[in-house]
N, C-alpha and C positions, 0 to 999 in steps of 0.2 A: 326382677319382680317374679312372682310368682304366677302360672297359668291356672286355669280355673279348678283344672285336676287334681293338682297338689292340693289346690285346698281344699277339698271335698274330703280329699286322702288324711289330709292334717286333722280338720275337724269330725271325722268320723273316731280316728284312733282317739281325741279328748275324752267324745264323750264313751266309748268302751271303760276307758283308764278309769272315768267318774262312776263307772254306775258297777266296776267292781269295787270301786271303793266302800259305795253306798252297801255292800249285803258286810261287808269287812266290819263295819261301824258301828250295824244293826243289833246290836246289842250291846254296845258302851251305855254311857251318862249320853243325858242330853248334853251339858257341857262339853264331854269329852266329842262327842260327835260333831256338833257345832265348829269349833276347833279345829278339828283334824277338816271337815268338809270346808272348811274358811283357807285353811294352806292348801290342798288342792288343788283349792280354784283358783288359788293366785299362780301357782306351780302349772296350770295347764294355760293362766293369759298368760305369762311369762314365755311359755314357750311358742303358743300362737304367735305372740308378738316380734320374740325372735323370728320365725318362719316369714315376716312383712319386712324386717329392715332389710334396707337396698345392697346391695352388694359394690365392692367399692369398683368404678372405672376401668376398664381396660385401655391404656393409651396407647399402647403399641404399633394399634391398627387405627389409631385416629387418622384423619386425611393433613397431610404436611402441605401446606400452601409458601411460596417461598417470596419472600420480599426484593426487591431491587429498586434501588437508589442512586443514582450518577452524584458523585458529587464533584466540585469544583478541584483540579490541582492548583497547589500554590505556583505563585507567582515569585519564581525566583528571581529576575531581573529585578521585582521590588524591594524586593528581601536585601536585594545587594543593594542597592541605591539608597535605603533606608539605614543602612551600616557605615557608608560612604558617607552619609549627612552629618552621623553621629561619631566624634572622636574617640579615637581609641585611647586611652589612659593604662598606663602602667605603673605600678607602686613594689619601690624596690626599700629595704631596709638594711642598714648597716651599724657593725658599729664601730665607732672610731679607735684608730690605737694610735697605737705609740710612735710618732714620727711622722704621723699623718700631714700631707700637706693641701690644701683646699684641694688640688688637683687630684689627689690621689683619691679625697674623699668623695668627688664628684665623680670619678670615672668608674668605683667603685659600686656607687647609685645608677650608673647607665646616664649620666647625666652628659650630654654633648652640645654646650649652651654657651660660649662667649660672654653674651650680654648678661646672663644670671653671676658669673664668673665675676664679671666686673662688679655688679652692682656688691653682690657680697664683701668683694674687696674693699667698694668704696663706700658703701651705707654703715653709720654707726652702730648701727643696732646689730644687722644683720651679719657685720664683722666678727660678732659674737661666738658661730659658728666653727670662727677657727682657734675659739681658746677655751673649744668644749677638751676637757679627760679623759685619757680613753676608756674604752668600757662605755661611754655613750652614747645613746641609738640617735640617730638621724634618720628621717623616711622621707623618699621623695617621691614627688608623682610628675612624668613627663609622659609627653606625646609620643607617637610612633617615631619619630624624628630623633628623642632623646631632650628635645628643650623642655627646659622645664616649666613644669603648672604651678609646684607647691613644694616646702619643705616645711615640715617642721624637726625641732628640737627642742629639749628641754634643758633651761639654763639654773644655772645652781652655782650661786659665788659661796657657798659656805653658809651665806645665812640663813633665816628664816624670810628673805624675799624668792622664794622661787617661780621663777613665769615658762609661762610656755613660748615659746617663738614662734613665729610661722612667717616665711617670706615667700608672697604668689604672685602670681603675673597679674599685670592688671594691663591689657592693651597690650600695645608695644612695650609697656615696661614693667618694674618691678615696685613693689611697697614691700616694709617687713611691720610686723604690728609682736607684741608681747603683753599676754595676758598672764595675771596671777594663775598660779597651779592650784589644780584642789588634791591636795595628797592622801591618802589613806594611812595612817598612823597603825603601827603593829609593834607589839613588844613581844625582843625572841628571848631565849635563854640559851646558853651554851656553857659549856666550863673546859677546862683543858688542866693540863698538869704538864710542870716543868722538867725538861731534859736539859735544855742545854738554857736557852734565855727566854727572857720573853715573850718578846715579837718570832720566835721559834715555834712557840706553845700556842701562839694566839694563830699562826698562820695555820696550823694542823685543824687548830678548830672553828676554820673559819671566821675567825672575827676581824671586822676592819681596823685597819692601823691607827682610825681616828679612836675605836670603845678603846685600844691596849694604852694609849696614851694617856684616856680616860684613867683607866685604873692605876697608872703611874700617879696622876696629880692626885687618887683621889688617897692612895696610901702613904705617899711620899715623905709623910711626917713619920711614917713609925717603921717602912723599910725602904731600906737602899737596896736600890733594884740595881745597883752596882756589883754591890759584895754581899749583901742580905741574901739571894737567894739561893736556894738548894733542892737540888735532884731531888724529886717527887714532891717539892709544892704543888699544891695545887689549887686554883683559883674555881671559882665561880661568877658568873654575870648577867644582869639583866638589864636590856639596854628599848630604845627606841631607832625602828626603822621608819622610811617614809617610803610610800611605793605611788607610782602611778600609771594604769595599763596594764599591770602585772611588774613593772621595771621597777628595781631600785634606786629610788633617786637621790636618798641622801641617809645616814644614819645620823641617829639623834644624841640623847645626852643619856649616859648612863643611871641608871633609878635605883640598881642596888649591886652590888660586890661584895664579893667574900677571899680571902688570901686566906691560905693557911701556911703558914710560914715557919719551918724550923720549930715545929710543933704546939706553932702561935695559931689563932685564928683571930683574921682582924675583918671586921663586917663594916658596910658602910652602907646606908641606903639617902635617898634625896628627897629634904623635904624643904617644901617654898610654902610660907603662908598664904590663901589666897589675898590675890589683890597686890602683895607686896611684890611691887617696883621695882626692889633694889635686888633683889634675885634671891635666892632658895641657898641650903650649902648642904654639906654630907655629913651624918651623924651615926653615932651608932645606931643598935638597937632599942637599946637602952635611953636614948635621947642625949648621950652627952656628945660636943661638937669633935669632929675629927680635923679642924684646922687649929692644929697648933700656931704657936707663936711666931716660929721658925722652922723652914722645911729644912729634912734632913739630909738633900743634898740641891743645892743649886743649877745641878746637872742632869737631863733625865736621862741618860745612860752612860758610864763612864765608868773605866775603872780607877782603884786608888793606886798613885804609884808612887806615893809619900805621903805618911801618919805625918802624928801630931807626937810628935817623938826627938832626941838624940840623933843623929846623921853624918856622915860626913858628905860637907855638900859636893856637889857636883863640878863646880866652876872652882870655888876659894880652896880646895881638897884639905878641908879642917873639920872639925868634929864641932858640932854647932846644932844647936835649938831650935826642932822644926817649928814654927807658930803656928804652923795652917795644913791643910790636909791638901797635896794635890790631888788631881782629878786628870786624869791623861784622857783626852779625846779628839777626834779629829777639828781642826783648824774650821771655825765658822761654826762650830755648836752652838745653839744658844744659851747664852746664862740669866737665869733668872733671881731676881730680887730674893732675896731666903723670906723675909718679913716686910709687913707695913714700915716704912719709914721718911727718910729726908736726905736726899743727896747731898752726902756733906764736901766729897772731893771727887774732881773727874780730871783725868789727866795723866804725867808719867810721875815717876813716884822710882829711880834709882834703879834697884836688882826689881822691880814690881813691871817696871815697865808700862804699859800703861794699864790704869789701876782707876777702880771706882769705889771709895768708900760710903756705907749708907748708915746715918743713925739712926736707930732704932728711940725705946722708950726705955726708964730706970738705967740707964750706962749702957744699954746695950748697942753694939755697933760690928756692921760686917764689911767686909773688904775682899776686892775681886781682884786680882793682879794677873799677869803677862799676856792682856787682852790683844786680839787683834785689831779691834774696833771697837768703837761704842755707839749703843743703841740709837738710833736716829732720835735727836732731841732731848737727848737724857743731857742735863746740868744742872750746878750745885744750886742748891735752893728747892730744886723741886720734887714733890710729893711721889713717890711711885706706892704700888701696892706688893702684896705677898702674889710670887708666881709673874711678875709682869719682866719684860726682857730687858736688860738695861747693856749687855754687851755679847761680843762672842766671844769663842776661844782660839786663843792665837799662841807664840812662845816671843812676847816682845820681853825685853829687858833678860834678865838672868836666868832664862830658860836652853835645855836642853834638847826641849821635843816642844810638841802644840798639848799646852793642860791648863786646869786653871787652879794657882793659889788661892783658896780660901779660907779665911780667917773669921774667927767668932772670937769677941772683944767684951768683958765685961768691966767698965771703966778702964780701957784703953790697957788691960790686962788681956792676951790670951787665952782662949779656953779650949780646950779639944772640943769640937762641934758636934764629933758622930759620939760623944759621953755625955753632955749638959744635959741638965736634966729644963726644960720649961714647960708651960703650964698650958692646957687648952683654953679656945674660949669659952664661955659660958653656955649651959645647958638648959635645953630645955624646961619649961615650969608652966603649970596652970592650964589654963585654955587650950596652949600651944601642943601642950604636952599631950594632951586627950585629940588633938586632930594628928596627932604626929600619929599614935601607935593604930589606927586605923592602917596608915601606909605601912606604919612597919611591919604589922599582922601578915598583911598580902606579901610582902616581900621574905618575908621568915618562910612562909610556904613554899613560895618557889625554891626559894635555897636551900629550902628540905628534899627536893623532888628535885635538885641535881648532882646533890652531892654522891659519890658514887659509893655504890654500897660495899661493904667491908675494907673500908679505909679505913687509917689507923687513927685512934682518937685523940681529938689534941685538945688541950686549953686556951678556952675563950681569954684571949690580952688582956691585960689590964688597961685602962686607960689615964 
């Protein structure tokens, strides 16, 4: 604050400043005087005013008073007896592999438990555990001791039943309980190009052995993945995964494909009407269906190691008329049906060995010769469909090696099978046709956005 002096000092020098102003003035406008003697005087309380405000604190020298407070130390004895009351729990995670045996998968967990040992052994459910795949996670939770609290695992037969497991202690003993899974649904894309085969091409680009098989059945009518393909195909795909946790539990059904084959490009995408039942099939672009009448090899990987040609055979050393195309591939492949039909003969059948003939519809009829076995329950009379297994491959009767004879019959005439020409089935129309090219739209996009860029151009197949 100010002491009285200064301000005697302050308002003396205002009013000097004012009343030189006032002879300065004496001679303007009244206006102009008014004015000038109005700023002033706001100019000299302006500055008074400033001369009254406080100046800010000095804390430096303020008086420091200092507090003190005893407080309580903990109480470690309770701390500990409190930790002692409450069990300790440990959660270890694995995942199963190849050759695992319950023992190995337990010890592997920290699992040091007898009675969880056995129960797993002998509980139905919980026996489950030992015909998990590997790459399958298992988590377990046990006490300090190693005996188990809790396991869970995720069970997956291939269908769309997938449960979760969990077997915990209950008392002295064990329960296992399995609930439905709730999966998370994700569509990836990938594409690959061929070098050598396949399943070569698909492993580089990660995809599972279940989508490569996908895209075998889904083109199998227009190439043989036997002898069709060639250095620098290259495919594209868009499929369904299931996840839960982050983990991959199952992969789903392929939605769209593209091959480019020996300068073909063959597209496939998946469409099911809703509601309908009886299942969905694979179609072009375009909407016409990609299941022919007859697939074009009843083998999904094999090579040819006899046309449909002149020969001299192997066993009779005579120049003789091959009827059928063999197919050489390892002993217990599956063979599948080429077409819908009617098991007309099951049994041996001479140089055929044992041998399954199926009739078809208008004369048509195929014939599977020097099987090792046949399909559990396949016999004459009964219905199979296109793709379903009816035997394996073996070299019974007039074989040299494990292949299979296959024959394509039109009125019980011969035909070369990898040349007939047949027909697909019927294509979309109408209603169907306007719900179809919505999917097809989404799926044409993506196959745009993985094709790689500056590859060479090929023409879309005819169908």
């Amino acid at each position: 604050m100010f002491s009285q002096d200064k301000f005697t000092r302050v308002t003396s020098r205002c009013l000097s400043v004012l009343q030189s102003c006032h002879h300065r003035i004496a001679n303007t406008s009244a206006k102009t005087r008014i004015v000038g003697a109005g700023a002033l005087f706001l100019g000299a309380f302006t500055l008074g005013a400033a001369g009254f405000s406080p100046a800010e604190p000095d804390l430096k020298d303020a008086p420091v008073n200092p507090v003190s407070v005893e407080l309580p130390l903990p109480n470690l004895a309770q701390q500990i007896s409190t930790l002692e009351d409450n069990a300790q729990y440990y959660v270890n995670e694995e995942k199963v592999r190849s050759g695992d045996t319950l023992a190995t998968l337990l010890n592997r967990l920290g699992v040091d438990d007898e009675q969880a040992a056995s129960f797993i052994k002998s509980d139905t459910l919980a026996r489950s555990v030992m015909q998990l795949r590997a790459g399958k996670r298992v988590v377990a939770q046990t006490d300090d001791s190693g005996e188990l609290v809790r396991l869970s695992a995720t069970l997956d037969d291939g269908s769309d039943n997938v449960r979760n497991l969990v077997i915990s202690r209950d008392g002295d003993n064990f329960k296992a309980d399995a609930a439905p899974a709730v999966l998370e649904r994700r569509v990836e894309m990938r594409s690959g190009i061929i070098f050598s085969s396949l399943f070569a091409a698909t492993d580089v680009a990660q995809i599972p052995d279940g989508v490569a098989m996908q895209l075998v059945d889904m083109f199998a009518t227009n190439i043989n993945f036997a002898s069709d393909l060639r250095r620098g195909d290259r495919f594209n795909v868009v499929y369904e995964t299931f996840w839960q946790n982050g983990d991959l539990v199952r992969t789903g059904r392929v939605l769209a494909g593209e091959f480019d084959n020996a300068g073909n490009r063959y597209q496939a995408v998946w469409f099911n009407e809703p509601g309908n039942k009886t299942g969905g099939g694979y179609y072009a672009f375009d909407g016409k269906s990609l299941k022919k009448a007859f697939l074009k090899s009843p083998l999904a990987f094999t090579r040819i190691s006899s046309g449909f040609s002149m020969r001299l055979h192997p066993i009779l050393g005579q120049w003789k008329q091959h009827t059928g195309v063999d197919f050489a591939a390892p002993t217990g492949t599956p063979i599948h049906a080429a077409a819908d039909g009617v098991v007309d003969f099951v049994g041996q059948q001479n140089g055929y060995g044992n041998i399954v003939v199926i009739k078809h519809w208008s004369g048509y009829s195929t014939a599977y010769g020097h099987m090792s076995r046949f399909a559990s329950g396949i016999k004459k009379g009964m219905k199979v469909g296109q793709n379903d297994v009816i035997g394996f491959v073996g070299m019974t009767g007039w074989a040299t090696g494990p292949h299979l004879h296959y024959e394509f019959r039109v009125n019980n005439q011969p035909r070369n099978p990898l040349s007939v020409e047949v027909p697909n089935n019927q294509a979309l129309t109408g209603p169907q046709m306007q719900r179809f090219r919505t999917v097809a739209s989404d799926m044409q996009h993506r196959m745009a956005m993985l094709r790689v860029p500056g590859a060479p151009d090929v023409k879309l197949a005819s169908r």
